[in-house]
N, C-alpha and C positions, 0 to 999 in steps of 0.2 A: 445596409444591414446584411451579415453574412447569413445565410439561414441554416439553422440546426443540424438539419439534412441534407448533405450537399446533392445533386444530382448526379450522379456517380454508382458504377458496379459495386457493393462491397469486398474489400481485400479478405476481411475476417471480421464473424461475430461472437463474441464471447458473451462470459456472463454480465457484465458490466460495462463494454464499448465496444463501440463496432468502431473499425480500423476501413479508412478508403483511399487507395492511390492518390496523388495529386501530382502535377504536370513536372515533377522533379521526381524520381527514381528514389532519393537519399531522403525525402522527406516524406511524410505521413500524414494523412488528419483523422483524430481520435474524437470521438462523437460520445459523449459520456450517457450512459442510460438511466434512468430510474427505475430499472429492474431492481427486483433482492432477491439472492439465492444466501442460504444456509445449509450447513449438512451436506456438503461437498452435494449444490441444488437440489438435495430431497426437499428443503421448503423452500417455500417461492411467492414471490407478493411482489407489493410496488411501493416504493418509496416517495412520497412527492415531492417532487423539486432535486430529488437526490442525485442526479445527473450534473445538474446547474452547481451544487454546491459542493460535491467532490471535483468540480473539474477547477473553481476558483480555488478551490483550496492545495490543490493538489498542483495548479499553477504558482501559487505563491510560496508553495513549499519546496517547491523545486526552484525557481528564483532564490530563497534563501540559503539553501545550502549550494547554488551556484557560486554565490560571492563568499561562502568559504572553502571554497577548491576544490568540490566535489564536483565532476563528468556528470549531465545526465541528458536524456534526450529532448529535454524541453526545447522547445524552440520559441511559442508564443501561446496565443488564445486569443482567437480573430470572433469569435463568440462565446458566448455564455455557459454551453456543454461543448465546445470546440476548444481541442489543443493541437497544434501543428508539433510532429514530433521528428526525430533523427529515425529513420530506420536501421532497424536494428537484425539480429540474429538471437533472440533470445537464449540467454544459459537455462536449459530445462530444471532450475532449482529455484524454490523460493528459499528466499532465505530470513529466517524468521530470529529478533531480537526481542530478550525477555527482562525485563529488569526487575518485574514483580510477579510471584509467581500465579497465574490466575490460566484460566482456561481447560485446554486438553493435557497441557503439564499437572495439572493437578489431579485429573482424571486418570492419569496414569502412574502417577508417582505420589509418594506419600506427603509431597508439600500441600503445605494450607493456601487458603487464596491470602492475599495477602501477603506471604513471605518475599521478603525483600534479597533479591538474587545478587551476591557478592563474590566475584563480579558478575556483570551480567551475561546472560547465556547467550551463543550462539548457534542457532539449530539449523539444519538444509532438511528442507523436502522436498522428492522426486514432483515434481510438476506432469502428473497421469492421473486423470478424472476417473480413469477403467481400474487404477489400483487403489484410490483412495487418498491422491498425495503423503504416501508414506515417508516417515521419518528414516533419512538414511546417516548411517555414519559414516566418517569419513573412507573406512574403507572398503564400504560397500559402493561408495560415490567412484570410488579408485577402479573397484574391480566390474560396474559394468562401464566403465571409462566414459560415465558421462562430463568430467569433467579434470582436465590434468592438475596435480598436485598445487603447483602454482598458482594456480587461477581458483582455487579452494582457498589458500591461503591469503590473495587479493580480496577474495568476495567480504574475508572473515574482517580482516582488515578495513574494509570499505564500512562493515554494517557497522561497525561497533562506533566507529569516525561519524558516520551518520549518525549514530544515539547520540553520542556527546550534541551534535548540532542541535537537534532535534528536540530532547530531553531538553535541555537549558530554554529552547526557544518554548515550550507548550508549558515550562514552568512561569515564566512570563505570562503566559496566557490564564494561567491558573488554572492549570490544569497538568494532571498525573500522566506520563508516556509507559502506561506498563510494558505493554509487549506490540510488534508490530510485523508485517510482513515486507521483506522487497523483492523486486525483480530487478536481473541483469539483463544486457545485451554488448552483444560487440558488433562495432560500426563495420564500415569497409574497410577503414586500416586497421582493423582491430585493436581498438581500445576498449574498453568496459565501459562502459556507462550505465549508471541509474535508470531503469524503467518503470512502466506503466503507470502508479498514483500512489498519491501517499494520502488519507482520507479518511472520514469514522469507518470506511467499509474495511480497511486495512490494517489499521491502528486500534489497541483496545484504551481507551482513553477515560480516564477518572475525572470529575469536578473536584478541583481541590476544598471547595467549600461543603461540600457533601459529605456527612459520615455513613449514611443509608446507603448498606455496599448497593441497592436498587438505584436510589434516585442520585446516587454519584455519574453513575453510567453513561453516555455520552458517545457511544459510540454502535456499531451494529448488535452488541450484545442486546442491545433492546427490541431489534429484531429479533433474532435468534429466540431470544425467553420469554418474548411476547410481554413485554414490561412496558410498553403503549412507550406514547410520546416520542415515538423515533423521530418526526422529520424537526419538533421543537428543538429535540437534543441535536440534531444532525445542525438545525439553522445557528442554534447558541456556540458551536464551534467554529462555526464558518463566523461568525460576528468578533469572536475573538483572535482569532490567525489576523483576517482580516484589518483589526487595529492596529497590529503589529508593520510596522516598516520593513518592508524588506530589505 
């Protein structure tokens, strides 16, 4: 049995995985935590089990959109909150897909929760905890050159490629893909690849059988609004990815 924590330096801890060297330079081992930060970490708790079940799930989401031709850093998951990954170079942008409009979209623009975004958006945020991960537009992305035109337009390209996967597969599961976040990286030959997880901490995710916009919820909004039941909701998503075939 591989154990949780390996005996090792750590490379990097963040808010949700610590990242540790292993005897290959190109590869990684990602250790998933059950920390919760919301409020770019003004609040802070603990999630149970939530480590164990973003890491299966975020392995098996990333196996599914491997086999339809999307790059990402997956490599395996040798335990339960372990995933061995590609090192990478991270693109300082998250890049965020909206298909319905809910959250800080709403809070800042005149759309209702609920409105249904045709087509869906694609938004970039600066990846800086000290600014707020601000919303940037493309050519504010251009003009502090964090990232060249091209690769703006690969990222755009990649997320929306990813929705179509993604969306069809969590409609199977019966369940709503409003909105979600991703990260990039580029390898040693630099290619782009998909990073870090895909997961309720990541994904804003509906019950399709739910009309109560509360007990629809399914994902860290339940954290965030303090609407109890996070690790039930967090276990019922991992039980349905899970039945799904990769």
């Amino acid at each position: 049995m591989v154990s949780d924590v390996p005996d090792a330096p750590k490379l990097y801890e963040g808010k949700a995985k610590i990242l540790y060297p292993t005897d290959d330079p190109d590869i990684l081992l990602t250790v998933f935590k059950d920390d919760a930060t919301a409020f770019n970490a003004q609040k802070r708790g603990t999630i149970v089990d939530k480590g164990k079940i973003n890491c299966k799930v975020s392995s098996h989401l990333f196996q599914r959109l491997e086999a339809a031709g999307i790059a990402t850093h997956f490599i395996d998951s040798p335990a339960e909150r372990q995933m061995r990954v590609k090192a990478l170079t991270i693109v300082p942008l998250e890049v965020v897909v909206r298909n319905i409009a809910a959250g800080s979209l709403c809070r800042q623009t005149t759309l209702v929760v609920g409105t249904i975004l045709m087509p869906s958006l694609v938004e970039f945020y600066y990846k800086d905890d000290a600014l707020g991960d601000p919303l940037l537009t493309e050519d504010r992305i251009r003009a502090m050159q964090v990232a060249p035109d091209e690769q703006i337009q690969q990222l755009r390209a990649l997320a929306l490629h990813i929705n179509q996967v993604l969306t069809a597969f969590f409609r199977d599961c019966g369940i709503t893909l409003v909105d979600f976040k991703l990260e990039f990286g580029l390898d040693r030959q630099g290619h782009l690849l998909l990073a870090d997880e895909i997961s309720p901490d990541t994904c804003r995710l509906w019950d399709q059988a739910e009309s109560d916009p509360q007990k629809r919820v399914m994902d860290k909004d339940r954290f965030r609004n303090d609407l109890g039941g996070v690790e039930s909701a967090y276990q019922r998503v991992m039980d349905r990815v899970l039945a799904q075939g990769v």
